[in-house]
N, C-alpha and C positions, 0 to 999 in steps of 0.2 A: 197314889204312890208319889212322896218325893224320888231325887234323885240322892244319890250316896256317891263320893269319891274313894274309890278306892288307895286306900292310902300305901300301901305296898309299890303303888305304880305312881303315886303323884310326885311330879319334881320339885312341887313347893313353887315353879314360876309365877304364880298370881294372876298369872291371864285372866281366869273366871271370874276371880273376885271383883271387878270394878265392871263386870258386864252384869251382873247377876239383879233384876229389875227389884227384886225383894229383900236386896240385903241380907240372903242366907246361908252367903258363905266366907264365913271368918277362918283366920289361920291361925292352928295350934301344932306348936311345939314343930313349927318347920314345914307342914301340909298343910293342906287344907280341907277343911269340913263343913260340909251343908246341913243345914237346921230343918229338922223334917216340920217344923211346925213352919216357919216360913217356904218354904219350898212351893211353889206351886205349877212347876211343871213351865213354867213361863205360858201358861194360857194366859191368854188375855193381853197378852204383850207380845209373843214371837211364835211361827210355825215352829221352829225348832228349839228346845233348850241351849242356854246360852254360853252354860258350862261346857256344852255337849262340844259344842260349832268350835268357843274355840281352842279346847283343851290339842295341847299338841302333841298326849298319849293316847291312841286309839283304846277304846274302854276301860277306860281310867272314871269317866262320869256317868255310873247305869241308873238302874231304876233299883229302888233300897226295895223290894218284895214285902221286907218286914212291917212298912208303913202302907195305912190303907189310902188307896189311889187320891187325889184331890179332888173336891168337890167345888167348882165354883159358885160365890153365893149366888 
């Protein structure tokens, strides 16, 4: 699964964007949005996602359910 921001709840501050190890989260139209094709959960880079750590709305960054889990190669 990637993760998803929910956009009801994002403030548009950019925190996550320049933390994010894979580049997959750009900002549209004033939020921002994670790319489920680059998203990889930050394994291989951090215990915890990095959108997750330092988004400053509690569950604003969850897991998108609709994307199947990541598989590291």
């Amino acid at each position: 699964m990637s993760y998803k921001i929910v956009a009801s709840q994002c403030t548009g501050c950019s925190a996550c964007e320049p933390e994010c190890p894979n580049v997959a989260i750009t900002e549209k139209n004033g939020t921002f949005i994670i790319d489920p094709e680059k998203c990889t959960e930050c394994i291989g880079y951090f215990d915890t996602p990095q959108c997750v750590a330092v988004c400053p709305v509690d569950d604003t960054c969850v897991i998108d359910n609709a994307v199947p889990r990541y598989q590291a190669a």
